[in-house]
N, C-alpha and C positions, 0 to 999 in steps of 0.2 A: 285682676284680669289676666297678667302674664302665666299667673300658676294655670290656668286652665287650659294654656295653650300647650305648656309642657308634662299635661298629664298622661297624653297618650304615646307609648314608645312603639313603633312600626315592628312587628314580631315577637313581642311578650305576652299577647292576650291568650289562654287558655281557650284554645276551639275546639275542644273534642267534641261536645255537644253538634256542634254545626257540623264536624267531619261528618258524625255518625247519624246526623240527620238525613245529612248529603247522598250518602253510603244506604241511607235505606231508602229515599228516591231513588235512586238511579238503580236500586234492585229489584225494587217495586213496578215499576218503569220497562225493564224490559224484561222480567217474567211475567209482568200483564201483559206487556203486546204477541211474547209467545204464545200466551194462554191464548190472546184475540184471534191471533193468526191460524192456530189451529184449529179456534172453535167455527170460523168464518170457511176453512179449507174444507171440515168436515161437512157442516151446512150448507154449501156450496156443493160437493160433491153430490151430497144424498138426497137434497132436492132440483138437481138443476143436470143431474147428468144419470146414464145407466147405471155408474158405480155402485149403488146397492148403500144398504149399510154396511157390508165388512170390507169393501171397498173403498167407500169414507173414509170409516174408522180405521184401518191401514193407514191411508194415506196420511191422516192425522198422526198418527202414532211414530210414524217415519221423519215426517217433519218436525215435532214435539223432542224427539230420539237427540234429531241435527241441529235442535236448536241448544236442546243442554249442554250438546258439544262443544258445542259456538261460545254460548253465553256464560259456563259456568269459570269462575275466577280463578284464574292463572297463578298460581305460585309467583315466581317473577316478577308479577304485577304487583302484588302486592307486597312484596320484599323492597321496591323501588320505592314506595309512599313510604 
């Protein structure tokens, strides 16, 4: 019963799997909500106001532009993990 208790050592497990699981939620994750945000902006614009469709579709495309900015991964960031 002792051996079982000293199988596990705090920081020897191999987690790349879960990193890269991690890594692909959380990219998953917020290039879907870009994707929602803009397809909601656009639908919203061209049924719900004068904007037209190439007024929409601008608008989307602006925001879609500002969010790759935003969201896409930072050298530095990732040099720090």
């Amino acid at each position: 019963m002792g051996e079982q208790a000293s199988d596990y050592h705090r920081g020897e497990m191999d987690i790349h799997e879960q990193k890269a699981t991690f890594d692909l939620f959380i990219g998953l994750t917020k290039w879907g909500s870009l994707a929602v945000i803009a397809g909601v902006l656009f639908l919203t614009l061209f049924f719900c106001t004068g904007a037209g469709f190439i007024g929409a579709a601008a608008s989307a495309v602006v925001v879609t532009a500002i969010g790759v900015l935003v969201l896409r991964a930072k050298p530095e960031a990732a040099a720090a993990h």
